[in-house]
Structure formats: C-alpha cells, structure tokens
C-alpha positions, 0 to 999 in steps of 0.5 A: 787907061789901060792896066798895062800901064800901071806897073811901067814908068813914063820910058817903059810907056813911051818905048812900048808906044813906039814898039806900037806904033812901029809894028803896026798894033795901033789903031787910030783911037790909040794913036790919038789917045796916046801921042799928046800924052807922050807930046806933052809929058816931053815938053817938061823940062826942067833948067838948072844944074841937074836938069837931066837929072830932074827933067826926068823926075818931073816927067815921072811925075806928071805920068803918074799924075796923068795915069791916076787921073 
C-alpha cells in the first residue's frame, strides 16, 4: 500500500478516499484496491455496552492489521 498511509488512522484513510473518489483523483485500479478495504474493515461491529466506543478500536485494529500486511 502506499506510504501515505502509514501515519493515518482508518478515519483519516477513509475521509481521504472519499476526497478521492469526490474529486475525480481515483482511477479504476484504486477504486478497486481501496473500496473492499473500507467495505470490510466497516462491516466490524462490535455489540455490548460501549460498542461505539469498541467498534472503533476494532476497526483500528484491522486497518493496522491490513496495512502491515
């Protein structure tokens, strides 16, 4: 992936995808590289007292897990 992300967290890789993908600087292999990352790192949810709170946690979690591989 590219170094760019190496310093962001998953909301500053997701926010800078959408500025992207809203500004026309995506091509067809990025879209396709980036958009099931963001699909499935979302679908992470997390139930029980503080699930905003850990849902989040957990989504940092796979993105760091995700980015070193």
């Amino acid at each position: 992936m590219r170094e760019i992300f190496k310093n962001m967290n998953y909301d500053e890789f997701k926010e800078w995808c959408n500025d992207r993908a809203c500004d026309g600087q995506w091509n067809v292999d990025e879209a396709m590289l980036y958009i099931p990352i963001m699909r499935a790192i979302d679908e992470i949810k997390i139930k029980g007292l503080f699930k905003k709170k850990a849902t989040k946690e957990a989504r940092e979690l796979a993105w760091r897990d995700i980015f070193e591989k």
